[in-house]
N, C-alpha and C positions, 0 to 999 in steps of 0.2 A: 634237181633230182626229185624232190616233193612232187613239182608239177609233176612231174612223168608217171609218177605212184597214182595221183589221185586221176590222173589220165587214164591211164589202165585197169585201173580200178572200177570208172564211170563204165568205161568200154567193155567191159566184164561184168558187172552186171547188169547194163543195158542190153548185154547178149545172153546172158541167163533172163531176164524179163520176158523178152522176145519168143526167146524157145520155148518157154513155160505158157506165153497165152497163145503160142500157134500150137502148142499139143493140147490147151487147154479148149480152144477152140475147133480144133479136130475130134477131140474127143466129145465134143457135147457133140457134134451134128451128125460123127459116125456111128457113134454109139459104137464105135470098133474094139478100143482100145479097154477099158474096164467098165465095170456096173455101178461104180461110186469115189465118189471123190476122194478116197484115202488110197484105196488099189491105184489113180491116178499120180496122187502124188509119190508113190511107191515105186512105180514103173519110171518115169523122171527124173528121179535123182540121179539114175546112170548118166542119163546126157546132162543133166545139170554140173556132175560132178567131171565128168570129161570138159565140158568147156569153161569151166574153174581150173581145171589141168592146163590146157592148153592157154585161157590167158595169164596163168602163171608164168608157164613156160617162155612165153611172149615179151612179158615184161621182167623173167632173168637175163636174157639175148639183150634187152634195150640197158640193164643196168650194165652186162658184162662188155658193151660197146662202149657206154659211159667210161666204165673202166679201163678201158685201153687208150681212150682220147687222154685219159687224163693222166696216164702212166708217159704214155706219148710225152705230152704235155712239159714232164716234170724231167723225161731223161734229156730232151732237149735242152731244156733249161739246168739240167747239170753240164752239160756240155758247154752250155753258153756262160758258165760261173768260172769252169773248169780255164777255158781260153782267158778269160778275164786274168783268171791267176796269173797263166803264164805269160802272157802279155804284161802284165802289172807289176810283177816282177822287176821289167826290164826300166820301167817306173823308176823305180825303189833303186835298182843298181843299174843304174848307162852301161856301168862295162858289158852287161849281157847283151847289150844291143851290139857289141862289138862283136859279140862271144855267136852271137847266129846270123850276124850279117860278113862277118871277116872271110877271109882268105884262105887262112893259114890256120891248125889246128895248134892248139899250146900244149898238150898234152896232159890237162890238168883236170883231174878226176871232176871236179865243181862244174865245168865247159860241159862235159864228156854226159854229167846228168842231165843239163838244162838241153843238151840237144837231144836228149832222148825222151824229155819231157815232150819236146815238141812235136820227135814223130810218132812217138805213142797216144799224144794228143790230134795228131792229123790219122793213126789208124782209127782211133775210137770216131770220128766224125765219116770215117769213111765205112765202117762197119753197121753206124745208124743208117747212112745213108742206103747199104746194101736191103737194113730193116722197114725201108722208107719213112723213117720219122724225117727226114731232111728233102725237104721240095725243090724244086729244079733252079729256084732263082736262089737259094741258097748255096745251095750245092754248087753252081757255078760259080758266086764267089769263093766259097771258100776254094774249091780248088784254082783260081786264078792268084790266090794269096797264098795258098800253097805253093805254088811254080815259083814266085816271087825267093821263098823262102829257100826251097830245096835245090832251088839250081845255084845260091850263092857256095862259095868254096869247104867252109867249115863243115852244114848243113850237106853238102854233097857227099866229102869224105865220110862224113858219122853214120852215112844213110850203106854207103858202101860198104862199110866199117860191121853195121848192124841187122842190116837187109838179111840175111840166112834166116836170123831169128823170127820172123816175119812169115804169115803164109803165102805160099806162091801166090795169088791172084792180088794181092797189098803188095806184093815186091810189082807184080806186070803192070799196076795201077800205076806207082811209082814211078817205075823207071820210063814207061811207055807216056804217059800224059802228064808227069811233073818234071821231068828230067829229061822227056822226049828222044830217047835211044828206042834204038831200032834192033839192037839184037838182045834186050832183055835181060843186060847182064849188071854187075858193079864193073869194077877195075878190070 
């Protein structure tokens, strides 16, 4: 960020220099512009002070770009903590590996959270993705690791189960390119 400052900075008043010895230099040959060198440097400071404006303004746009790569940057990388947990988890207790690859639902409130961890954790990746923080060879895995997950039986039911709560276009994502139905619906 430094560099950029003193970048901008160089290039701002190399272009205040510039403008100051071409009206310095017009001025001596036209004799146009004033009768002495104070009325010149009087007349100058409007355009001095305009393109002081404008490489200010210049280098807020490169600081406020800086600012979004690295907002980018850092919600990605909550996302990629975020999965770590919920995968990590299943680390820590096998049985949740049971609990989102099984069949059959057990009815048991503990299940019922870890799978809605998981597709509250696949909207938030699908909602970056709408923001484009997530690039197309990501985005393609994850959704291939997605389908893996949401077409197993447990994971199916909880999506059926929970899917209303959901905005339409996260339910048609859903069901249309993870679950691969044709008419859009749950049960």
């Amino acid at each position: 960020m430094l560099l950029w400052v003193l970048y901008a900075t160089a290039i701002g008043l190399g272009l205040i220099a510039i403008l100051l010895g071409a009206l310095f230099v017009v001025n001596k040959r036209a004799k146009v512009m004033t009768h002495n060198q104070g009325d010149f440097i009087k007349e100058a400071m409007p355009l001095v002070e305009t393109v002081a404006v404008v490489v200010g303004l210049v280098f807020v746009g490169m600081q406020a770009a800086e600012l979004e790569k690295s907002v980018q940057a850092g919600t990605v990388q909550s996302m990629v903590n975020a999965q770590r947990d919920v995968f990590g988890r299943m680390l820590d207790h096998p049985e949740l590996f049971e609990v989102l690859t099984g069949q059959e639902e057990s009815g048991q409130s503990a299940e019922a959270v870890y799978l809605s961890m998981v597709i509250n954790h696949g909207f938030n990746a699908y909602t970056l993705r709408e923001k484009d923080f997530i690039d197309d060879d990501w985005w393609h895995a994850i959704v291939e690791d997605m389908k893996d997950v949401y077409q197993r039986g447990r994971m199916r039911a909880r999506w059926d189960r929970v899917r209303r709560f959901y905005p339409k276009r996260y339910q048609q994502f859903v069901d249309k390119e993870l679950l691969e139905r044709t008419n859009g619906g749950g049960r």
